[in-house]
C-alpha positions as CSV (number, residue, x, y, z in Angstrom):
1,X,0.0,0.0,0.0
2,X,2.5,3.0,-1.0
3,X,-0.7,5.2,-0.7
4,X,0.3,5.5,2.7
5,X,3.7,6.8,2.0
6,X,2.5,9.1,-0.9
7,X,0.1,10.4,1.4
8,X,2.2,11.0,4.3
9,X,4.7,12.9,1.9
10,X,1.6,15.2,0.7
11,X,0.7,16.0,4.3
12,X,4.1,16.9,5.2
13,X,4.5,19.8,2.3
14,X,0.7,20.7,3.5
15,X,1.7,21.1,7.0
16,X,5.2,22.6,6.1
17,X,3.4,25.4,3.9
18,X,0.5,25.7,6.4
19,X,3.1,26.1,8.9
20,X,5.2,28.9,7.0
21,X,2.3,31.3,6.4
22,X,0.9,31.2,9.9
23,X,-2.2,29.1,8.8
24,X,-5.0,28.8,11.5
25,X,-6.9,25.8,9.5
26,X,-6.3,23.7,5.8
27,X,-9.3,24.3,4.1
28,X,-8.6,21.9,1.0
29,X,-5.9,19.9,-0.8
30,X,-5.5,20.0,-4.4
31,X,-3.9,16.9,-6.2
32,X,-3.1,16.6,-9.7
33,X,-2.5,12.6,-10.5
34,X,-2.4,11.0,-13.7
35,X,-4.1,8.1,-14.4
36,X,-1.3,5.5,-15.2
37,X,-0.1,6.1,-11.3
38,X,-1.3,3.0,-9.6
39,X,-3.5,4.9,-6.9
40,X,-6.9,4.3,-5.5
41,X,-8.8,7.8,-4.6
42,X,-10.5,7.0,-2.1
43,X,-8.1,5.2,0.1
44,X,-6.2,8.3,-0.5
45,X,-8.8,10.3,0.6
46,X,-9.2,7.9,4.1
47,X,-5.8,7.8,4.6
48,X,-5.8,12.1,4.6
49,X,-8.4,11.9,7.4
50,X,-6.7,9.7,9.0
51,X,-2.9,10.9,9.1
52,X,-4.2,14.7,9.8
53,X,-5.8,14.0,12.8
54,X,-5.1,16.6,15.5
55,X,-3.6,18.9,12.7
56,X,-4.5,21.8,11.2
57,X,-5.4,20.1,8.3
58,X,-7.8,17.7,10.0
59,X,-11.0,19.0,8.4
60,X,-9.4,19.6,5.5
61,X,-10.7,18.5,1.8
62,X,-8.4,16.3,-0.8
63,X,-10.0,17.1,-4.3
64,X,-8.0,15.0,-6.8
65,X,-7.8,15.9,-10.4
66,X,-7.2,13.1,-13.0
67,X,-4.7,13.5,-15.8
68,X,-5.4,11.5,-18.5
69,X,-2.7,9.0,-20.0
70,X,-1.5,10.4,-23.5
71,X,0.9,9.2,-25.9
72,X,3.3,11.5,-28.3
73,X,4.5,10.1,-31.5
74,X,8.3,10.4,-32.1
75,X,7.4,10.6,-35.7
76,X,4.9,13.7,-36.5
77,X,4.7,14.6,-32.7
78,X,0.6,14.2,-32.7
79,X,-0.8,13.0,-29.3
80,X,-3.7,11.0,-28.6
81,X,-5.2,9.0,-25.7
82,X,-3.6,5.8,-25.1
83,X,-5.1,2.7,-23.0
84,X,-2.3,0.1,-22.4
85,X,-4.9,-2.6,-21.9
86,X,-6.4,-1.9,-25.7
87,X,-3.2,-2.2,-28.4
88,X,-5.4,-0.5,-30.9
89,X,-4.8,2.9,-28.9
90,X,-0.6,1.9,-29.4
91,X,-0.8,3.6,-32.9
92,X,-0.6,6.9,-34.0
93,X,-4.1,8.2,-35.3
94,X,-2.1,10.9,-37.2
95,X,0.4,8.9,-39.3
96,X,0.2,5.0,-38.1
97,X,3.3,4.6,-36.4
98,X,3.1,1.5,-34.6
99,X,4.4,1.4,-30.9
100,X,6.6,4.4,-31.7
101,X,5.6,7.1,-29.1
102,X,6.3,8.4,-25.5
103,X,4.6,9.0,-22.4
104,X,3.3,12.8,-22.9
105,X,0.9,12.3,-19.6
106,X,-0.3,10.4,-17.0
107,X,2.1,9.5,-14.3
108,X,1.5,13.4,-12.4
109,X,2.1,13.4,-9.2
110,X,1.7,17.2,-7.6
111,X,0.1,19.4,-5.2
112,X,-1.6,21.9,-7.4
113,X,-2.9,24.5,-4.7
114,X,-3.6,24.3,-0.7
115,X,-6.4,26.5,0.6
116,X,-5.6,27.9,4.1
117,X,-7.7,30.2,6.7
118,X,-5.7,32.6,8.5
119,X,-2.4,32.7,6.8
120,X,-0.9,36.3,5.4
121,X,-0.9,37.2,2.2
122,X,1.1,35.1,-0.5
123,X,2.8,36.2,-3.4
124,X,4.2,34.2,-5.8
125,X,8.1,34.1,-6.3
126,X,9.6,32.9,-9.3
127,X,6.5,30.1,-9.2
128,X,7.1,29.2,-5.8
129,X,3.9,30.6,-3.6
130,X,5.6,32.3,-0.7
131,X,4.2,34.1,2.9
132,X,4.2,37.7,2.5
């Protein structure tokens, strides 16, 4: 179950962050995961709950966003959906390369935004969201 792990590292940057900007409360969690990581959503979410127990992220929310799984050809470049379980999604809809392509999405692994109550003000340092 490396849920557990994953979920544990998550909650560690949340509390970190929350931490930094003098946050009162974690409102919400926002993950980005693509689908080809092996991860179940709703253990996830359990395992949130349970590891922020007694934390300022206890009543928090985990809203996960799904990145598709897509595929770019090393020949033209096109991208298209790809389902490893279906080898008719393996070639290139564009020019019919067979089995000649890349991962272009799917294995995302990210927190895309934390919503706190009673933190100052951030502002947003060369992409890094720092307390102000």
């Amino acid at each position: 179950m490396h849920e557990m792990a994953l979920v544990h590292d998550v909650l560690d940057v949340v509390l970190d962050q929350a931490e930094s900007c003098g946050a009162t409360e974690v409102k919400a969690v926002y993950l980005t995961i693509g689908f080809a990581r092996d991860v179940m959503d709703e253990l996830m979410d359990g395992l949130f709950k349970y590891l922020a127990r007694g934390t300022v992220a206890e009543h928090a929310d985990l809203v996960i966003r799904r990145v598709p799984i897509t595929a770019r050809c090393n020949g033209c470049g096109g991208v298209w959906h790809v389902n490893f379980l279906d080898e008719s999604t393996w070639t290139c809809p564009a020019c019919g390369a067979v089995r000649d392509y890349r991962l272009n999405s799917g294995m995302e692994f990210y927190i895309s935004r934390i919503e706190v109550a009673g933190a100052a003000p951030v502002r947003h340092v060369k992409e890094r969201a720092t307390c102000a």
